[in-house]
N, CA, C and O atoms as CSV, one atom per row, in Angstrom:
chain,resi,resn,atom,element,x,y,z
A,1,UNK,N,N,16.628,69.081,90.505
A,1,UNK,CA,C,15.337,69.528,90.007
A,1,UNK,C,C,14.199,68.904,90.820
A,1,UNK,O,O,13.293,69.679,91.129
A,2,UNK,N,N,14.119,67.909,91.130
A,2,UNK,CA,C,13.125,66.888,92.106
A,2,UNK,C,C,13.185,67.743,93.127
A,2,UNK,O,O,12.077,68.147,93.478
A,3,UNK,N,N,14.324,68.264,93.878
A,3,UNK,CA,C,14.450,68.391,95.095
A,3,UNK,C,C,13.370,69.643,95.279
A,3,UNK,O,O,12.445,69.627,96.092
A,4,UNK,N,N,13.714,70.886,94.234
A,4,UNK,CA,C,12.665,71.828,94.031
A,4,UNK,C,C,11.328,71.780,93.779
A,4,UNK,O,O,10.661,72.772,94.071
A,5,UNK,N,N,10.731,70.699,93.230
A,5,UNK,CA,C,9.440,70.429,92.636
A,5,UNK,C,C,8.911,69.839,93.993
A,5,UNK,O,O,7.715,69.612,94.179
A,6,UNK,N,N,9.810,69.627,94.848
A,6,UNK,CA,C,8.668,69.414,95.840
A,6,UNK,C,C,9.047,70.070,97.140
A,6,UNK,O,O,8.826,69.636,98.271
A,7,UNK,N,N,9.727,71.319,96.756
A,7,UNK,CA,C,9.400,72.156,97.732
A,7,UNK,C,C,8.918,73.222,97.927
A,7,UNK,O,O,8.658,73.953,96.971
A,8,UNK,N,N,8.530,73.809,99.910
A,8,UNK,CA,C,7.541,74.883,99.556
A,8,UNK,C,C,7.800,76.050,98.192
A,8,UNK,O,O,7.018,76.168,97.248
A,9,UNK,N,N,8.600,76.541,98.304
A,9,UNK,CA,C,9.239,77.792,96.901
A,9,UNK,C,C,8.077,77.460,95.466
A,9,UNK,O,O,7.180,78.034,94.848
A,10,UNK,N,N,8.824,76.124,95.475
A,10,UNK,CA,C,7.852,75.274,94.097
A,10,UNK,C,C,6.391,75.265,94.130
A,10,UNK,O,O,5.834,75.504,93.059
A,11,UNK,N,N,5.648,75.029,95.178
A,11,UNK,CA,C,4.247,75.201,95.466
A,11,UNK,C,C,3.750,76.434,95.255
A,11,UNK,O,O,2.562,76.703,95.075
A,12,UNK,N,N,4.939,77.416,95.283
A,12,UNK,CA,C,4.171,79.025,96.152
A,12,UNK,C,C,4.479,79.380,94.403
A,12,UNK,O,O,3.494,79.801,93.797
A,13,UNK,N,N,5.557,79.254,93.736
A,13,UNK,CA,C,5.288,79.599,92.715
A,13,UNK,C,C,4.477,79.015,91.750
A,13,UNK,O,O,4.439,79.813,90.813
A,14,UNK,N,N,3.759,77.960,91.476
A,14,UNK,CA,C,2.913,77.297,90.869
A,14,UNK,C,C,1.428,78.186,91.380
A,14,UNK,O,O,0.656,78.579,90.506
A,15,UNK,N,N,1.190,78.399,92.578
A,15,UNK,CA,C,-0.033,79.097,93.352
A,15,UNK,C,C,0.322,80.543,92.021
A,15,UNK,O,O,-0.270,80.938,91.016
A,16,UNK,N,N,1.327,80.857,92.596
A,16,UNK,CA,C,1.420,82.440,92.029
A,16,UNK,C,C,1.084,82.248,90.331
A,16,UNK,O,O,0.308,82.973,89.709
A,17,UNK,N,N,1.892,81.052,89.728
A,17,UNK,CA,C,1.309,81.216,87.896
A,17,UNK,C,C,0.016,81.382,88.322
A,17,UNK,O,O,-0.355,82.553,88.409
A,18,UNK,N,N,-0.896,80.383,88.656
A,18,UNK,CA,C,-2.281,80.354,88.448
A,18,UNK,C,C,-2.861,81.263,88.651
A,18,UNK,O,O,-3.598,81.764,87.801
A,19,UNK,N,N,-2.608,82.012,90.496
A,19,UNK,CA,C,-3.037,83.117,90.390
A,19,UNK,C,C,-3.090,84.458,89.546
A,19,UNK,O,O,-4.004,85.282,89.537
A,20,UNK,N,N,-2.166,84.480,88.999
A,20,UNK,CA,C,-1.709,85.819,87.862
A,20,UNK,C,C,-2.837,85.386,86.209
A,20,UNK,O,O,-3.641,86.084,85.590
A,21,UNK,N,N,-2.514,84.408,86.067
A,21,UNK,CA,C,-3.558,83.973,84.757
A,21,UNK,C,C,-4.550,83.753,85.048
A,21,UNK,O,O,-5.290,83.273,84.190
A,22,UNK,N,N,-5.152,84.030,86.624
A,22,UNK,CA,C,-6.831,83.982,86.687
A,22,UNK,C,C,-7.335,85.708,86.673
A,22,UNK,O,O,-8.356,86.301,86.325
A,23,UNK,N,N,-6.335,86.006,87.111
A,23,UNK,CA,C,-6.293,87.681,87.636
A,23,UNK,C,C,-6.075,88.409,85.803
A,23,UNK,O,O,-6.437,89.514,85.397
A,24,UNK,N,N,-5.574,87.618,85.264
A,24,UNK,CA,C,-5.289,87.826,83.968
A,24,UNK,C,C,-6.726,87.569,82.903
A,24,UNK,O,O,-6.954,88.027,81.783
A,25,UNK,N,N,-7.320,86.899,83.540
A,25,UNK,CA,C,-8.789,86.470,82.402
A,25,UNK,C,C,-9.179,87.339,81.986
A,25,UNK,O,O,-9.351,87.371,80.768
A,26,UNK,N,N,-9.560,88.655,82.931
A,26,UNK,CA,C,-11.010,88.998,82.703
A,26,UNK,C,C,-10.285,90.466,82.016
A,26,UNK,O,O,-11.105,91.239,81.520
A,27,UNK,N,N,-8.792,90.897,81.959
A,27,UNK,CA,C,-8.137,91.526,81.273
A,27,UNK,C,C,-8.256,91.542,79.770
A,27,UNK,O,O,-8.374,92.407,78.902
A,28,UNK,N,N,-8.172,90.189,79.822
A,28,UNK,CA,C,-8.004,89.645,78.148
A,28,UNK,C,C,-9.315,88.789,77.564
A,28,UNK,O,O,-9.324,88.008,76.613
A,29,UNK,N,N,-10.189,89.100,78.252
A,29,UNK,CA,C,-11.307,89.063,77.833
A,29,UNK,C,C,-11.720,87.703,77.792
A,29,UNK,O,O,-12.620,87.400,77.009
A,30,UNK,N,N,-11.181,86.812,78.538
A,30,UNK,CA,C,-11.149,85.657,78.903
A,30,UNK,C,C,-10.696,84.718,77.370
A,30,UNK,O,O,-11.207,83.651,77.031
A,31,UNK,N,N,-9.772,85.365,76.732
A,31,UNK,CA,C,-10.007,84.708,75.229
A,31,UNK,C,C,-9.611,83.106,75.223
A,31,UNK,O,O,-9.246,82.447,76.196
A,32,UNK,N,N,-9.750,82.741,74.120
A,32,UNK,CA,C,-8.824,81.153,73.799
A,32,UNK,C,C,-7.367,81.249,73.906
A,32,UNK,O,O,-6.806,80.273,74.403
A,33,UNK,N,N,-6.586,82.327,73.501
A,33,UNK,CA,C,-5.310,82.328,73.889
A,33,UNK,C,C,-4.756,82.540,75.195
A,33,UNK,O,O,-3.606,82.379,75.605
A,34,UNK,N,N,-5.955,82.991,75.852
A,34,UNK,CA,C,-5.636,82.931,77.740
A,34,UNK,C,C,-5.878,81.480,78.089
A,34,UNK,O,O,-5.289,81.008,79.061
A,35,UNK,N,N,-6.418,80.991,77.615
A,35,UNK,CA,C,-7.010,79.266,77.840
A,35,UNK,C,C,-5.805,78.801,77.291
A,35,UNK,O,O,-5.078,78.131,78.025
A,36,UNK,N,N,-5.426,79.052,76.033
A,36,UNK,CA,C,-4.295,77.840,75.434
A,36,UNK,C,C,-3.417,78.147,76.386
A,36,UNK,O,O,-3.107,77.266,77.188
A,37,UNK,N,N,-2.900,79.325,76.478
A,37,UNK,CA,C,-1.327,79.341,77.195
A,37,UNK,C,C,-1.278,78.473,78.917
A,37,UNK,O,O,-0.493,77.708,79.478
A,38,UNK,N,N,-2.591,79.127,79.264
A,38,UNK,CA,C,-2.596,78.292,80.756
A,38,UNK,C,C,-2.175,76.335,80.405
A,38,UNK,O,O,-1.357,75.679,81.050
A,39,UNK,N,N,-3.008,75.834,79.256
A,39,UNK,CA,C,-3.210,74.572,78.863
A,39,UNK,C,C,-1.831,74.010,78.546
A,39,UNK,O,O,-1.234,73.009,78.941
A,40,UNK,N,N,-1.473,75.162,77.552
A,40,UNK,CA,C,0.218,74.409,76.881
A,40,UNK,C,C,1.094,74.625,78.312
A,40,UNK,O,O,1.720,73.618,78.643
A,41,UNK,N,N,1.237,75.855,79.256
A,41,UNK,CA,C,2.055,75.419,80.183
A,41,UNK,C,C,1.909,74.100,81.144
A,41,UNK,O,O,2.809,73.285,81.349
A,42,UNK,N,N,0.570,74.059,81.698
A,42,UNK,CA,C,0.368,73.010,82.456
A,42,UNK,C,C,0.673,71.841,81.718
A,42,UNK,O,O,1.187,70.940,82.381
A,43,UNK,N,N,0.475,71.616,80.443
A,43,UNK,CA,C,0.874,70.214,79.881
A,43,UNK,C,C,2.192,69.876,79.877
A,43,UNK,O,O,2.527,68.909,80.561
A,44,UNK,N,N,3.181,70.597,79.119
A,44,UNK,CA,C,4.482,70.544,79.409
A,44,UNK,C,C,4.923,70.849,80.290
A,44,UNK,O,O,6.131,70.912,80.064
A,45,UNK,N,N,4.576,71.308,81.987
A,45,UNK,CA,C,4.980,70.927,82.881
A,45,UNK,C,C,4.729,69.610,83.643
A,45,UNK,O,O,5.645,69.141,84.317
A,46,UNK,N,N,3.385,68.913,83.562
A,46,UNK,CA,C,3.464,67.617,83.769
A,46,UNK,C,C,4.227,66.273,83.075
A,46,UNK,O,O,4.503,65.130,83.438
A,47,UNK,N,N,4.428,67.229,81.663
A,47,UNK,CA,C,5.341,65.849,80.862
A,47,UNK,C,C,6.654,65.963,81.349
A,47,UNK,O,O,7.154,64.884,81.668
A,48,UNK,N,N,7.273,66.843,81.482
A,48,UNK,CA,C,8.640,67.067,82.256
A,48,UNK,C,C,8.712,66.420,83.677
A,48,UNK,O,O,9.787,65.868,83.915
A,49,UNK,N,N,7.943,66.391,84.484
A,49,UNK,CA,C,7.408,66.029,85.786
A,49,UNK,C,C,7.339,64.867,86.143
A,49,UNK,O,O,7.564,64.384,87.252
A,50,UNK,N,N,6.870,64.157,84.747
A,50,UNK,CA,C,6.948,62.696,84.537
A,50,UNK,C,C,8.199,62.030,84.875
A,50,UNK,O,O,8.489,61.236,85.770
A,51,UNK,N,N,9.123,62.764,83.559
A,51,UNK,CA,C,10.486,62.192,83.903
A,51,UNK,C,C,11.538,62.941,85.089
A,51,UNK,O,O,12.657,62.437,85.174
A,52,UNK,N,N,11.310,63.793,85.748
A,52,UNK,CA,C,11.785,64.390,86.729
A,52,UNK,C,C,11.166,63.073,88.005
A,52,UNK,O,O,12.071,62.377,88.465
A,53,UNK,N,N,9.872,62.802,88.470
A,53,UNK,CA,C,9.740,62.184,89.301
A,53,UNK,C,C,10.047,60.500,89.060
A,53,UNK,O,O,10.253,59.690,89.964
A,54,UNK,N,N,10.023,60.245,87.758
A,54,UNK,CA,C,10.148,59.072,87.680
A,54,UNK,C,C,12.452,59.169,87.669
A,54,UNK,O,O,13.086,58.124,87.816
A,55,UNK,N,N,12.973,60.146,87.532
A,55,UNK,CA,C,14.707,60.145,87.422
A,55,UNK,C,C,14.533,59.852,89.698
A,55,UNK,O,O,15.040,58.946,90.361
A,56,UNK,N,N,13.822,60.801,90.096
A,56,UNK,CA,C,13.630,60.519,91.338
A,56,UNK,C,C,13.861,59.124,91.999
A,56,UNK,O,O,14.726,58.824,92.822
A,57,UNK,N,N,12.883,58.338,91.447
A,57,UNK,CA,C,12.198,57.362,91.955
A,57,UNK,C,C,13.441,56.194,91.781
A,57,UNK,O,O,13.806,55.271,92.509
A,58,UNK,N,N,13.787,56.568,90.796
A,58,UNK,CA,C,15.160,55.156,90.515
A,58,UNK,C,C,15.890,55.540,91.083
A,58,UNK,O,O,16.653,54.710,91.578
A,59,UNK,N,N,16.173,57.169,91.420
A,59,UNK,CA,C,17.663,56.987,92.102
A,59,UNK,C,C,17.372,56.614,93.790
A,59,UNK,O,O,18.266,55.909,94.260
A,60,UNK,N,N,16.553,56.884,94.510
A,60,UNK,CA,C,15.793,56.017,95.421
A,60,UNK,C,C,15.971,54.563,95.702
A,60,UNK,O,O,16.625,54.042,96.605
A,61,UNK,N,N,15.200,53.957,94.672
A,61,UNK,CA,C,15.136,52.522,95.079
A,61,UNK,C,C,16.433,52.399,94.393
A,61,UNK,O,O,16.381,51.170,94.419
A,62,UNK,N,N,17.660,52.652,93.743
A,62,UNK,CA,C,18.904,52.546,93.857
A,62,UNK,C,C,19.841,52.283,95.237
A,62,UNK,O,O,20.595,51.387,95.616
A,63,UNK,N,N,19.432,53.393,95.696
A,63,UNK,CA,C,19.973,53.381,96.954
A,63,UNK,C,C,19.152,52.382,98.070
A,63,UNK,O,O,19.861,51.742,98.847
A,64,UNK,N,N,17.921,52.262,98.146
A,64,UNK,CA,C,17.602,51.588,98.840
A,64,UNK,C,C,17.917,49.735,98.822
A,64,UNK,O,O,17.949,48.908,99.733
A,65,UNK,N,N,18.090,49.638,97.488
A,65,UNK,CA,C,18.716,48.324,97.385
A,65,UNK,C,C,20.192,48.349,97.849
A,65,UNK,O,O,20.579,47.410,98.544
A,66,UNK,N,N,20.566,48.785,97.708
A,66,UNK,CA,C,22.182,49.412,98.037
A,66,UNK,C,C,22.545,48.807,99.285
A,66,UNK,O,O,23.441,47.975,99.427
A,67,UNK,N,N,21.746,49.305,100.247
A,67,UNK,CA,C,21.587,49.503,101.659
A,67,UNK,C,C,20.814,48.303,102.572
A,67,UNK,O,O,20.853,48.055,103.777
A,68,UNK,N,N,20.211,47.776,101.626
A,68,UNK,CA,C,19.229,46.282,101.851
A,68,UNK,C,C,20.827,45.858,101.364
A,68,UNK,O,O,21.647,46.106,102.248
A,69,UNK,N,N,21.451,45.218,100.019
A,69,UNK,CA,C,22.113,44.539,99.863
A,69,UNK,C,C,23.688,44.629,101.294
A,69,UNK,O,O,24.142,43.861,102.141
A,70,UNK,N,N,23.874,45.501,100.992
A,70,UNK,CA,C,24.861,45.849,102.031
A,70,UNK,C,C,24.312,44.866,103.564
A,70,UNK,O,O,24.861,43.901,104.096
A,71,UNK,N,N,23.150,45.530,103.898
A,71,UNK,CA,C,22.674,44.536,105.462
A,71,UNK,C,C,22.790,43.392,104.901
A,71,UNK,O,O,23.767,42.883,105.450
A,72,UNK,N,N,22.385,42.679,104.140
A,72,UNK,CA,C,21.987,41.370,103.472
A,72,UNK,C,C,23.487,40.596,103.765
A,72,UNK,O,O,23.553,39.720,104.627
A,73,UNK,N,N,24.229,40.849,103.268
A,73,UNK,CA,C,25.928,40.580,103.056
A,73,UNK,C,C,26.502,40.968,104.509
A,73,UNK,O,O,27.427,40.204,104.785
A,74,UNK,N,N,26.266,41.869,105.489
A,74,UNK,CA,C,26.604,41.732,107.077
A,74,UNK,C,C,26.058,40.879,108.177
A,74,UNK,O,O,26.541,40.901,109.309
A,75,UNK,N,N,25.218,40.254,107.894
A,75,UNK,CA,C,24.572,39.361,108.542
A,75,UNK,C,C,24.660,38.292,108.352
A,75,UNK,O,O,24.016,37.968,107.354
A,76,UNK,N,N,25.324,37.240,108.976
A,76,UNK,CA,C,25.470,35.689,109.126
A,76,UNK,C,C,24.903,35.151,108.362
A,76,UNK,O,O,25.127,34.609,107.280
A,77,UNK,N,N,23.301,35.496,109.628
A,77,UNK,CA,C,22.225,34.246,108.930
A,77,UNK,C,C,21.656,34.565,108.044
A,77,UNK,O,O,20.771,33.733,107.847
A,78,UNK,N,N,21.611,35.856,106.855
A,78,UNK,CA,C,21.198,35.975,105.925
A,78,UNK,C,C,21.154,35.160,104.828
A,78,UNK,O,O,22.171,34.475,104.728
A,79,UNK,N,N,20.287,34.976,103.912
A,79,UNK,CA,C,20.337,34.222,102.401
A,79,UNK,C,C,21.200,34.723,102.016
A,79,UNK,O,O,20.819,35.878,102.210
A,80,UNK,N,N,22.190,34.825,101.568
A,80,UNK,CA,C,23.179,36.022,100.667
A,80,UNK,C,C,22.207,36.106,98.884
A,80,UNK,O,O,22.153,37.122,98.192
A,81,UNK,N,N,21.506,34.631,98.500
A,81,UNK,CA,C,20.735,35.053,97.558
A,81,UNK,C,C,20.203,35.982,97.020
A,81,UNK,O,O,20.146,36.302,95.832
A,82,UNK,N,N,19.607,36.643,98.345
A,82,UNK,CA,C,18.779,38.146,98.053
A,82,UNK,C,C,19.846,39.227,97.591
A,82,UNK,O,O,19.286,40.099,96.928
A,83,UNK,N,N,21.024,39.413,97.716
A,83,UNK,CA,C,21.693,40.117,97.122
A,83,UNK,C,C,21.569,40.290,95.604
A,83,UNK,O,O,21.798,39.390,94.796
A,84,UNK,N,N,21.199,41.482,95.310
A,84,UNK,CA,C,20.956,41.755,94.023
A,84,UNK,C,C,19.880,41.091,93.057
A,84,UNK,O,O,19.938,40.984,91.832
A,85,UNK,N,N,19.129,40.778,93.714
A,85,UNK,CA,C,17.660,40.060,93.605
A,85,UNK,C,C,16.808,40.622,92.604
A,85,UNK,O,O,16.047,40.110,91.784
A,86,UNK,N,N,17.140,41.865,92.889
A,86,UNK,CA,C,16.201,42.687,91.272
A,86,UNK,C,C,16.265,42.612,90.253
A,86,UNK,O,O,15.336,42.866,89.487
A,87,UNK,N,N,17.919,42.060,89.769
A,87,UNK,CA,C,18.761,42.059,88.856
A,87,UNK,C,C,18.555,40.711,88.266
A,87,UNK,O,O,18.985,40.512,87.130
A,88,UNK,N,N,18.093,39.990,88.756
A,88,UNK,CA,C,17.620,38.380,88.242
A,88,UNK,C,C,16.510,38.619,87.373
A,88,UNK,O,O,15.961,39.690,87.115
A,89,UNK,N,N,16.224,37.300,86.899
A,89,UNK,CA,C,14.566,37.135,85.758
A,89,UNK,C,C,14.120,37.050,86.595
A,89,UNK,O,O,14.501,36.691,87.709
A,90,UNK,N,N,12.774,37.525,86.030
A,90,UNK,CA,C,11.689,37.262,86.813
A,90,UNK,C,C,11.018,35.718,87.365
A,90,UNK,O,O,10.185,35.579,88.261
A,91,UNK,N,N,11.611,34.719,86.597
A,91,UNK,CA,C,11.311,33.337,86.892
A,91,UNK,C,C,11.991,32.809,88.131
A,91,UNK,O,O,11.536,32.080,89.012
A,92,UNK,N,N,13.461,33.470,87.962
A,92,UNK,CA,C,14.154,32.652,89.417
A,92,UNK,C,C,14.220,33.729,90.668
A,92,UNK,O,O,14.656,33.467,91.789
A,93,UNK,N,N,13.655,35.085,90.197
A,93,UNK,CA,C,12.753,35.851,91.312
A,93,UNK,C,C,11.952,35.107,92.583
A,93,UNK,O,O,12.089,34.927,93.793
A,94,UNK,N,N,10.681,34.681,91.093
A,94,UNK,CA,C,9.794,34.762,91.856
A,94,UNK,C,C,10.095,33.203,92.432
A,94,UNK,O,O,9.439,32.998,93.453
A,95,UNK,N,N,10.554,32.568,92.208
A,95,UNK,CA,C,10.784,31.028,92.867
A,95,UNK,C,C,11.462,31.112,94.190
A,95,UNK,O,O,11.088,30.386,95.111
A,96,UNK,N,N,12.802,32.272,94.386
A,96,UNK,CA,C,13.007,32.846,95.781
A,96,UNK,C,C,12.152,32.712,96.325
A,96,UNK,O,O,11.935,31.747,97.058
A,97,UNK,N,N,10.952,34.226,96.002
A,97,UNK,CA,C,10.310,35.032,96.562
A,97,UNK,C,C,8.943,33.461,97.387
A,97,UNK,O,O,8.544,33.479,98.551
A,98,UNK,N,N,8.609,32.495,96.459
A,98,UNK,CA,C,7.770,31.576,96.841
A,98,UNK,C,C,8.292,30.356,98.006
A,98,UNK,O,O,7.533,29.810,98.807
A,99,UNK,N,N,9.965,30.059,97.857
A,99,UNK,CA,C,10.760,29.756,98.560
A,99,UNK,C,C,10.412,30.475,100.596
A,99,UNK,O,O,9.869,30.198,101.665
A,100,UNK,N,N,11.225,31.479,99.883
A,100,UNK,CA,C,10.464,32.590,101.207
A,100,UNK,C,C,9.352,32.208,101.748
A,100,UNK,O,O,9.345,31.653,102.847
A,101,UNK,N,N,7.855,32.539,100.807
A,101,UNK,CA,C,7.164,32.728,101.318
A,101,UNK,C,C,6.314,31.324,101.999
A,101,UNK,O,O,5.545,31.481,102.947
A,102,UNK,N,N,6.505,30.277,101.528
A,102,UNK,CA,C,6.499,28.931,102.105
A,102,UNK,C,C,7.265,29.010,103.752
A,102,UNK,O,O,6.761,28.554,104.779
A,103,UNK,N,N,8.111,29.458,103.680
A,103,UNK,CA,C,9.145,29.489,105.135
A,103,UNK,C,C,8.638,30.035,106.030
A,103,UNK,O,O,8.504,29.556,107.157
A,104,UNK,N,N,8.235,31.246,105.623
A,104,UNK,CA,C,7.311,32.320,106.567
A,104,UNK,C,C,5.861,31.232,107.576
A,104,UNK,O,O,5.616,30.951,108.749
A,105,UNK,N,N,5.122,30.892,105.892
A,105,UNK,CA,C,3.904,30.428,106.312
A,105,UNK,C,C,4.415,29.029,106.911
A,105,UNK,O,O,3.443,28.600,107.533
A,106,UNK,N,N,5.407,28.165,107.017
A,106,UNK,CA,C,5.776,26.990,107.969
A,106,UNK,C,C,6.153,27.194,109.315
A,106,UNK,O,O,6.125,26.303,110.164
A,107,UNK,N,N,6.574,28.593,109.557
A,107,UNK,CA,C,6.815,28.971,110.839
A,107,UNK,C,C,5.056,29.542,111.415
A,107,UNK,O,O,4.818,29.504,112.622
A,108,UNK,N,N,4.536,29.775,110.943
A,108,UNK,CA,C,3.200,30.495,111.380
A,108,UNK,C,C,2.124,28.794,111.820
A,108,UNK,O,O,0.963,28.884,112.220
């Protein structure tokens, strides 16, 4: 479903609703029920949209940790720590993450 919502097809038909219910106003006399229906579709297509881009977004940074962890674990001199790093509290996160960032700024 993601894959469609953001492609051209998906654009051209979203162009085409709008266009047809503007072309549609002056038919129907521009009433409140030409207003609601435009309103109730657009709403329940953004609430759906919500969880369509947000099902997106995790399966993404799923994989992208995936693929970080994987390099992380092939490399020698890696921390192996960072493996699965997301999956920790946020307390011994961020104590890594300050760990790190001390290291960085001692080499600079």
């Amino acid at each position: 479903m993601y894959r469609f919502a953001s492609s051209p097809l998906a654009t051209s038909a979203a162009f085409v609703v709008v266009l047809v219910w503007l072309l549609a106003g002056p038919r129907l006399s521009y009433s409140t029920t030409w207003q609601l229906v435009m309103t109730t579709v657009s709403s329940i297509v953004t609430f759906l949209m919500v969880f369509v881009l947000n099902h997106a977004q995790n399966r993404d940074t799923l994989a992208v940790n995936a693929k970080l962890d994987a390099l992380i674990m092939a490399l020698e001199s890696a921390d192996n720590r960072m493996v699965g790093l997301e999956h920790r509290d946020t307390k011994e996160a961020s104590a890594i993450h300050e760990e790190i960032k001390s290291a960085i700024e001692g080499e600079l």
